[in-house]
C-alpha positions in Angstrom: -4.6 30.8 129.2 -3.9 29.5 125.7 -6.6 31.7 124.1 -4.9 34.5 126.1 -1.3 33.8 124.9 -2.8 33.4 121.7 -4.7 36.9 121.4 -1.4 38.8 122.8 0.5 36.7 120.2 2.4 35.0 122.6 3.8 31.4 123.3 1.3 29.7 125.8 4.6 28.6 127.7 5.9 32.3 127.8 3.1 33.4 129.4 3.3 30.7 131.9 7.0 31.8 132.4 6.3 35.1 133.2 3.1 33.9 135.6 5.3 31.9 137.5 8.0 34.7 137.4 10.1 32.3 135.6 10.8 35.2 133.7 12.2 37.8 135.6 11.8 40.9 133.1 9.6 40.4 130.1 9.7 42.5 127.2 7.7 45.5 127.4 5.8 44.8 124.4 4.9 41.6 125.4 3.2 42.8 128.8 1.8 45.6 126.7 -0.1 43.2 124.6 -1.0 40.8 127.6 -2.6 43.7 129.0 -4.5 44.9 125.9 -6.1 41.4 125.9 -6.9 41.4 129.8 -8.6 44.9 129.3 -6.5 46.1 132.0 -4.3 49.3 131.4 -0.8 49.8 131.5 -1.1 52.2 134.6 -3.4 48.6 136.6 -0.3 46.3 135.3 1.8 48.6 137.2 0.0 49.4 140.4 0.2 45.4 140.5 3.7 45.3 140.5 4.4 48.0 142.2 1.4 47.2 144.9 1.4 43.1 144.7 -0.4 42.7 148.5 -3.1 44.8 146.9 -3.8 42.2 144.6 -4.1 39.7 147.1 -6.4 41.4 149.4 -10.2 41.8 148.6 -10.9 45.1 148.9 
């Protein structure tokens, strides 16, 4: 998590915030940058939101 957080340029505690939903709307950019360093797309970050039981089931 901490190299994560770093990469994205991002306090290791915000990003634990916002995985723990402590953090009900993060900035935009932040999640943009998150995503960039996950090598997931901004269209997979919102199918996840928008689909969370997906995530949760194997396919």
């Amino acid at each position: 998590m901490l190299e994560i957080a770093l990469e994205a340029q991002v306090s290791p505690e915000t990003l634990r915030k916002i995985e723990s939903g402590r953090v009900a709307t993060p900035a935009f950019q932040t999640i943009a940058a998150i995503a960039d360093v996950l090598g997931l797309s901004l269209d997979e970050v919102w199918a996840g939101i928008s689909q969370p039981e997906s995530i949760a089931a194997p396919a």
